[in-house]
N, C-alpha and C positions, 0 to 999 in steps of 0.2 A: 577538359571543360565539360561541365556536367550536361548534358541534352535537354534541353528545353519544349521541345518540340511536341505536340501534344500527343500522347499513348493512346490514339481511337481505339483499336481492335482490343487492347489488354483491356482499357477500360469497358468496352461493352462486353466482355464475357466476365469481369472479373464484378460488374455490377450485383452477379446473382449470390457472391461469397462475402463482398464487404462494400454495400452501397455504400456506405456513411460516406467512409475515406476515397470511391469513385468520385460520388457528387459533387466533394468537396473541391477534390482535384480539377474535376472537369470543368465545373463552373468558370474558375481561371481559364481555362483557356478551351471554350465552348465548339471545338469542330463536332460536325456531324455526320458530314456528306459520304463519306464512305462509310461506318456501318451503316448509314440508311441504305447505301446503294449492297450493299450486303445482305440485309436485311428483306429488302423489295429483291435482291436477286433469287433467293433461297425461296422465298414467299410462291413467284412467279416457277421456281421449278416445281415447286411441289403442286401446283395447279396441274405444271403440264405430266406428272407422273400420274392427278387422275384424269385426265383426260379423256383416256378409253370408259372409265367409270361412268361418267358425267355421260355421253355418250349413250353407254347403256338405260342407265335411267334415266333420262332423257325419251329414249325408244319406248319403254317400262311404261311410264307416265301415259305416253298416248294410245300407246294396244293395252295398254292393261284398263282402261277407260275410267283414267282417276281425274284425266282432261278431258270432259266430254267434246266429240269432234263427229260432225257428221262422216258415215263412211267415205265419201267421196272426197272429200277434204282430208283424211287421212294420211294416203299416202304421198300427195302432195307437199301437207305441211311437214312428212315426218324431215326432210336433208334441211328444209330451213331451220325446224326448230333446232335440230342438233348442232347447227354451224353457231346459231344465234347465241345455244347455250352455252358452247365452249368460247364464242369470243368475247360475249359478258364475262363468264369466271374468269378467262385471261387478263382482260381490262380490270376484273375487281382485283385482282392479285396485283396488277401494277400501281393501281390508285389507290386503295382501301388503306394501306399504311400511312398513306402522306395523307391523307386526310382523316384519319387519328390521330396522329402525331399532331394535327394543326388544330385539333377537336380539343384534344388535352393543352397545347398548349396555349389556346384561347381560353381553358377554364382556367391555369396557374396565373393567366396574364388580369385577368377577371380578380382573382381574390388578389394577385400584389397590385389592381386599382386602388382596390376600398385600404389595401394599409398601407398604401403611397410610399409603397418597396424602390419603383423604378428600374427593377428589374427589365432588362432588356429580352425583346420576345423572342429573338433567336434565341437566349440562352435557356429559356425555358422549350423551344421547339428541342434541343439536344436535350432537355432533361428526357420529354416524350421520348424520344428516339431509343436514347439507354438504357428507357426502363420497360422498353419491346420487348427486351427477350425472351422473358416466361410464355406471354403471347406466343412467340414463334416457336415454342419449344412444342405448346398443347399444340399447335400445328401440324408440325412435323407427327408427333403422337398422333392426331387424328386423321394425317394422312397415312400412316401404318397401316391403321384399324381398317381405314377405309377399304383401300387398297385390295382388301383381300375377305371383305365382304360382299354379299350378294348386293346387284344394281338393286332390286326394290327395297332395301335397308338407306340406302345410301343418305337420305332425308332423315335417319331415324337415329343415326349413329351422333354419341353425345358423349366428350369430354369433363361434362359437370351436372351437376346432382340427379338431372333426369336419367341417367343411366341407370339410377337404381330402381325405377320404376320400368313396368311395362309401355309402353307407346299410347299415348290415350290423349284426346281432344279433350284438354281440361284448363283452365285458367295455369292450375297449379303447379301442372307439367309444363308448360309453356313457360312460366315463369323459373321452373326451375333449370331449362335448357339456358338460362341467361345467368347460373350460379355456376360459374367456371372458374375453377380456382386458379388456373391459371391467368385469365383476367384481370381477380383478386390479389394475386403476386405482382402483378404489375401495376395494379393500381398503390398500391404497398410501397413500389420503389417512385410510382412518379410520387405521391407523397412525402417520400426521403427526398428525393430529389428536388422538389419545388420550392420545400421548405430550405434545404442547401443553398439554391439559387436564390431567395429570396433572402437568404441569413436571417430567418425565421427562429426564435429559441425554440418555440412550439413547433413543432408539425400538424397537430391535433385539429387546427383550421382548416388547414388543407388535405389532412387525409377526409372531413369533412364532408367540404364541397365534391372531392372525387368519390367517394363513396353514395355521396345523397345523389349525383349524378346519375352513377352505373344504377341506381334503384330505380331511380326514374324512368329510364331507358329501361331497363328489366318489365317495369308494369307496362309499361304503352306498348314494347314490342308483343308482350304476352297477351292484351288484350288483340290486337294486332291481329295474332294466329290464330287466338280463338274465332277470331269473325272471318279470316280470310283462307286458311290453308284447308287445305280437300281433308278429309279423314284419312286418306291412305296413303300420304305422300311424306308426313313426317314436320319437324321443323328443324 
């Protein structure tokens, strides 16, 4: 008797070789729960591999006076700030996925409104999920890089197009630290995907919306840094 059962793991790695025929498959039968838990587990290791990092710049940040801090507040604030910094990066490493995942798949659920698809939103939250992995791949890549660069880089180190420039407080570079192809990969496949889940003939709507999205998001965060981040800390 042939196996019914749905192929989670095959299909979340086999999304990066042949979305069409993943999407397809999976839509029928939408689990997700364990690559997410996969997904957010790898996430949260690779948090805690820079942890000493974080740590570092963290200390960097306040003796190198990129945070101004009176001297007597100093050494004070330095075991809070560090605890404080490592357990936000841990918490964002826990939560940051599932509210992506819940970001995209409120925009898929958004455009099958307006063409009164009825797509069901769980099955678009599994499209989000499967189409993580390039995300998690420049991850892992960025935790390499990281890993074994000096703490005051650690704000400066970039996966997407600002890497070919020098470090510099500019709209352009700001804007370019949000051109991450890896992003772009995965914006690629929730578009396969959405349109799968929706039995869309086009994709073209929806690669669309996710794309006019990440641009939007791209300007306001870039405007963002130019008014908020120190010169010397990076973005």
């Amino acid at each position: 008797m042939e196996d019914k059962r749905p192929r989670v793991m095959k299909w979340f790695f086999a999304v990066l070789t042949n979305p069409g025929l993943v999407f397809k498959e999976m839509v029928e039968q939408p689990a997700f729960f364990k690559p997410a838990l996969w997904a957010c587990g790898i996430n949260v290791l690779l948090t805690l591999v820079l942890l000493p990092k974080i740590r570092e710049f963290t200390l960097w940040t306040l003796k190198s006076g990129v945070v101004q801090l009176p001297p007597e507040q100093l050494a004070a604030s330095q075991n809070i700030a560090v605890i404080a910094a490592m357990a936000v990066s841990v918490l964002a490493a826990l939560a940051g996925p599932w509210l992506l995942w819940l970001v995209i798949a409120g925009l898929l659920k958004i455009y099958d409104l307006f063409g009164a698809k009825g797509t069901k939103f769980g099955t678009l939250f599994a499209v989000a999920v499967y189409g993580y992995l390039p995300v998690l791949i420049g991850k892992i890549l960025h935790t390499a890089v990281v890993a074994g660069a000096p703490a005051e880089n650690f704000g400066k180190i970039s996966l997407s197009l600002a890497a070919f420039l020098p470090y510099q407080k500019s709209f352009i570079y700001f804007f370019l630290t949000g051109c991450n192809p890896f992003v772009w990969w995965s914006l690629a496949l929730w578009g396969i995907g959405g349109a799968a889940a929706m039995r869309s003939r086009s994709s073209g709507g929806v690669f669309g919306l996710l794309f006019g999205s990440w641009f939007a998001y791209a300007v306001v965060m870039a405007l963002y840094a130019l008014a908020k981040v120190p010169a010397g800390i990076g973005f």
